[in-house]
N, C-alpha and C positions, 0 to 999 in steps of 0.2 A: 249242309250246315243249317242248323236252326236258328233263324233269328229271332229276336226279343227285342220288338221297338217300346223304347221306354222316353218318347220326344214328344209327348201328346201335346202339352205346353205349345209347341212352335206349329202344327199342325196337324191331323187328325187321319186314319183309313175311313172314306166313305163307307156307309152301312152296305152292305150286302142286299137288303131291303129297297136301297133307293133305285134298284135297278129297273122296280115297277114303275118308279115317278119318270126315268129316263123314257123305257116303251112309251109310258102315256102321253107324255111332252112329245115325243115323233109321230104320234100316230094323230092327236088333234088336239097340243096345245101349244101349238109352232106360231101360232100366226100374232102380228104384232097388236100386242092389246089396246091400240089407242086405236084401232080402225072402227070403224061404224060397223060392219058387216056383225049378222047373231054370234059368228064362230069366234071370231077376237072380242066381242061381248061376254063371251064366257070363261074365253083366258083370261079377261079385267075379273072376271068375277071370281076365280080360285085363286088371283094374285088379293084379292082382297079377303078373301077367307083365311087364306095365311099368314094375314098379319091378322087376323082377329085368334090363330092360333099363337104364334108369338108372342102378343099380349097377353095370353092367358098363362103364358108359361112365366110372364114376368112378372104376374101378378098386376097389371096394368089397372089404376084409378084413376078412369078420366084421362087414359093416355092413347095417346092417337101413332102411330108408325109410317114410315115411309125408307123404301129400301136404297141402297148405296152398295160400292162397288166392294166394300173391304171395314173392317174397323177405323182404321187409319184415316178413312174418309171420314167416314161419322163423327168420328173426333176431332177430325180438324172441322168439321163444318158447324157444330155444336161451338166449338171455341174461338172461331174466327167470325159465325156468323150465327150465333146462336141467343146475342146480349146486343140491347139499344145502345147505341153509339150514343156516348156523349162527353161533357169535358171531364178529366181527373179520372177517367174511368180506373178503374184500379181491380185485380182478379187475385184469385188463392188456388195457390196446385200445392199438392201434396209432392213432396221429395222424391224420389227413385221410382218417376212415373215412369210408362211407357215413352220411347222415344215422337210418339205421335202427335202425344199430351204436351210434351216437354218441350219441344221445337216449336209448337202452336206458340204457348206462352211465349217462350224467348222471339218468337217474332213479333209478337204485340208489343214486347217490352221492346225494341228497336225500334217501335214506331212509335212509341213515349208514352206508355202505357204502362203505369203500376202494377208490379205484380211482385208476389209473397209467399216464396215456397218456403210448404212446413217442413222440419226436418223431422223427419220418423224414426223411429226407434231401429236398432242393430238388423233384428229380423225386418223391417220394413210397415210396419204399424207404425199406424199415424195417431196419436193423442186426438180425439173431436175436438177436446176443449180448446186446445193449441189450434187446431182449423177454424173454432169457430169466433177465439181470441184474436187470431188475424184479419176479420170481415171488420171492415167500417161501413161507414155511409155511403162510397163512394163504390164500392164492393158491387158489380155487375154478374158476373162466376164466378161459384167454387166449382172444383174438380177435383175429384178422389177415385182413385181405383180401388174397387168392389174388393180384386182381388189380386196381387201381385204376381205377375209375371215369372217373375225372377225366382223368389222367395214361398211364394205362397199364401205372403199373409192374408187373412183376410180382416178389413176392414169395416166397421158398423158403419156404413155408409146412411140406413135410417135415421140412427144418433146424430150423426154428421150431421146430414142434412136439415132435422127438425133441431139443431140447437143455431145451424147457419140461419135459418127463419126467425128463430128467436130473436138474434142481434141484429140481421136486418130483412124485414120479410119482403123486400124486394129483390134483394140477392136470390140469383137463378142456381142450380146446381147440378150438377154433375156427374156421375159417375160412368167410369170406363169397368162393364161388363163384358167384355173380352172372354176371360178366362175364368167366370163365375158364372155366366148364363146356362141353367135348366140344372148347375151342380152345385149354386147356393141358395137357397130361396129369402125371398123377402115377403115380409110378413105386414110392412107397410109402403107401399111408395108413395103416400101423399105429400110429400116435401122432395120426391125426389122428380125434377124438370126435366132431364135427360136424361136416358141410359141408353151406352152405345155396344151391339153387337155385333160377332162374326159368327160367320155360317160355321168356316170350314176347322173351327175349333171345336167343333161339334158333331165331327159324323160326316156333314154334309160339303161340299165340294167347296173349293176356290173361288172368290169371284162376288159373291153375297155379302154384303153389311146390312146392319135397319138402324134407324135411330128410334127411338121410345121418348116420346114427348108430349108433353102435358098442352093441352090447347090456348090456355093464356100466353105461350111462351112468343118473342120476335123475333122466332128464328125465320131466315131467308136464306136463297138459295144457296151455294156454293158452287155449284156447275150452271151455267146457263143455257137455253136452249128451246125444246120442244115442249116445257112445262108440264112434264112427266110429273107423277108422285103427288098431286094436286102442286103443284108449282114449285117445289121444294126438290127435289132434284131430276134434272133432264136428262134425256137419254133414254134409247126404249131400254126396258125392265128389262132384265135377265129371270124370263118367266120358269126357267130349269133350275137356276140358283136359287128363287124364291121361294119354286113349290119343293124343292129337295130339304131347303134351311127349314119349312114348316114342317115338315115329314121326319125328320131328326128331332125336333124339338118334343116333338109328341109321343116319339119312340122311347126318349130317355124319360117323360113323364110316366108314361105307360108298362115299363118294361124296365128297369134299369134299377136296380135297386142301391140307393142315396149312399146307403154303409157301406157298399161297398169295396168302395175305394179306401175307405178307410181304414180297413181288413188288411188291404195291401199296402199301403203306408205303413203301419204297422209292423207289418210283418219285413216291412225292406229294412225300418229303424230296427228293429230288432237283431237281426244280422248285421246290420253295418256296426252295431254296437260291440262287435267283438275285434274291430279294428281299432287299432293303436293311434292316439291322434284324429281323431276325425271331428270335426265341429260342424254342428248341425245349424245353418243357419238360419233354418224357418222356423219359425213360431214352434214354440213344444208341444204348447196347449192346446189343446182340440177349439177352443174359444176365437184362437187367434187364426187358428190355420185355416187354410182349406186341404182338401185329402190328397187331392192329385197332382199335387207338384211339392217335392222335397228338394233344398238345395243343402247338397253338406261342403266341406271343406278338408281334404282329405291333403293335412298339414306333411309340407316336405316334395308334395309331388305335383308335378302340374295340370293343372285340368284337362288341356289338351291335349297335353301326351296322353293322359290316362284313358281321353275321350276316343283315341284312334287304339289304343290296346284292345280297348271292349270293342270296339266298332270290327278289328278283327278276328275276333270271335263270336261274332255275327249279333252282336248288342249295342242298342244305338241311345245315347243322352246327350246333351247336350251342355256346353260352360256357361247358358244363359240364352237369352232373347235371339232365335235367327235374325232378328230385326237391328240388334247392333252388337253382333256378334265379335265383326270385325272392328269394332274402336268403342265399343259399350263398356269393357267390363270396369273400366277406370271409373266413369260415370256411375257407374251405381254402387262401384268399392267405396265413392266417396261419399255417395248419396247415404248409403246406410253406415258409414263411418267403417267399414270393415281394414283389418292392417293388411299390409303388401303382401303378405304371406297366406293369408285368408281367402284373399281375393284369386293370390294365383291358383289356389287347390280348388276352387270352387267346380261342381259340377251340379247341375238342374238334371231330375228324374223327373218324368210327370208320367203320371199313369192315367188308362182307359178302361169301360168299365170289361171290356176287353181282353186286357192280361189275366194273368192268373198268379195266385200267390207263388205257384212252381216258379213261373220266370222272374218274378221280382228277387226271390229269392237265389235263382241262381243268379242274376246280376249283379245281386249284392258279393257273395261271394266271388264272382269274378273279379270284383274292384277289391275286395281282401286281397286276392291273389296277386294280382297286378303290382297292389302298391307296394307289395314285400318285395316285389324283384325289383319296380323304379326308385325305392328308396335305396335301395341297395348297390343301384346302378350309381342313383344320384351322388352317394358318399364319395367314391372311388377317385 
């Protein structure tokens, strides 16, 4: 049976490609890069080449990197320890963040810490001006996802940012690039403080995060230790995750061509548009969206059943976020105001530049066919 992985969103197939970075790492870039010897001087030295590659791919002004175990890290350490402590401190997240973003905050705010979540629109777009309406004086972090998980949306996080400097230009900022790094570009980042990514969203393996950070910024450590990373996180490197995360990075710049994902987005809404019921919940417009992850709502039928029908016919999507898969979908049904009914039919597509319009488009028709026999089941 042929399958059609369509879960990119939750994690990605390694490049076929990175199997040279693998040989090269066993044969002489094993050894621990904090040693004096010439041979661990040269692993520091391709572990530092690769972040001068991932800032290029970020478009980096004046931004400095240092690697981490996952996203989840980066995010929490940017938001736990990435703003000067001080009194009244008070912070801004955006609604129907990631649960990494979102449990950071609600811990600060446990420890009596003001914080101000914007509420975003149906699809998950967040108004700037509503983000940059919520900053006061007292305002340490915003935080905003580049590019929605769930949904798709994507957010002008430039806008964001240079309007959050506007009202107070000591407010630090934020953004979680998860699921937009090297497939949305940014054309400015000089207002933006932080931007946090994962490897293995990208091609490349398990195991990898970097944070992207502008040099004025007080961030400190999160993990303590050996004063890896120049002081900023310890622990030896994962010198196979970093040199593999910069080897992806270059490949999608290189070779990957930006449309065309967008071709297959396209072409899955177009098929799904001949199903009865179906509510699209990501953004319509090419403005708001990004290309590789569509969630719809496929009213009457439940996500998860539908998710195990396609899954045996060897086609894999997902009802949202592996990350809160099991008790999330309440949390962001409410987060983006979605009705009980909406929420239940919901399914997340995300595509690679990988597929091909063939499978998109058979998957779509498989989820036609499906839902005509569970709705059917379901009346009875």
């Amino acid at each position: 049976m042929r399958e059609i992985y369509l879960d990119n969103a939750a994690t990605t197939r390694p490049l076929a490609e990175l199997k040279e970075v693998y040989a090269a790492y066993a044969e002489e870039a094993w050894q621990n890069p904090s040693a004096l010897y010439a041979c661990a001087t040269r692993v520091q030295k391709q572990i530092d080449g690769a972040k001068e590659t991932l800032l290029h791919a970020f478009g980096g002004q004046g931004h400095k990197c240092f690697f981490t175990s996952c996203g989840s890290e980066s995010a929490n350490t940017v938001i736990l320890r990435g703003a000067k402590q001080k009194k009244n401190m008070h912070y801004v997240c955006a609604g129907a963040e990631h649960p990494c973003v979102e449990e950071s905050f609600k811990f600060l705010q446990s420890v009596g810490c003001g914080v101000t979540f914007v509420q975003t629109n149906k699809n998950g777009v967040v108004s700037p001006e509503a983000v940059a309406g919520a900053v006061n004086e007292n305002t340490a972090l915003v935080s905003v996802m580049h590019v929605n998980n769930e949904t798709g949306a994507k957010n002008d996080v430039e806008r964001i940012a240079a309007l959050v400097k506007a009202r107070n230009p000591q407010a630090l900022f934020h953004a979680d690039g998860v699921q937009a790094f090297c497939k949305e570009h940014l054309q400015n980042t000089s207002n933006i403080d932080y931007y946090t990514v994962s490897a293995h969203k990208l091609h490349a393996h398990k195991g990898t995060g970097a944070v992207f950070y502008k040099d004025h910024t007080p961030i400190k450590p999160y993990i303590l230790g050996g004063g890896q990373e120049n002081g900023l996180r310890s622990g030896t490197q994962n010198t196979l995750g970093i040199l593999s995360f910069a080897a992806a990075a270059e490949y999608f710049e290189k070779r990957v061509d930006p449309g065309y994902m967008r071709i297959l987005r396209d072409a899955f809404l177009n098929e799904c548009s001949n199903i009865p019921d179906v509510a699209v919940l990501s953004p319509e417009n090419e403005e708001d969206a990004c290309a590789h992850i569509v969630n719809i709502s496929v009213l009457g039928v439940n996500g998860e059943t539908l998710l195990h029908t396609l899954e045996a016919a060897g086609i894999y999507i997902s009802t949202g976020s592996a990350c809160s898969s099991k008790k999330g979908k309440s949390r962001i049904a409410a987060a983006l105001g979605l009705s009980q009914e909406e929420a239940a039919g919901a399914v997340r597509i995300s595509f690679s530049p990988f597929n091909t319009k063939e499978e998109v488009c058979v998957a779509a028709r498989e989820i036609a066919k499906n839902t005509a026999v569970l709705r059917k089941f379901m009346r009875k």
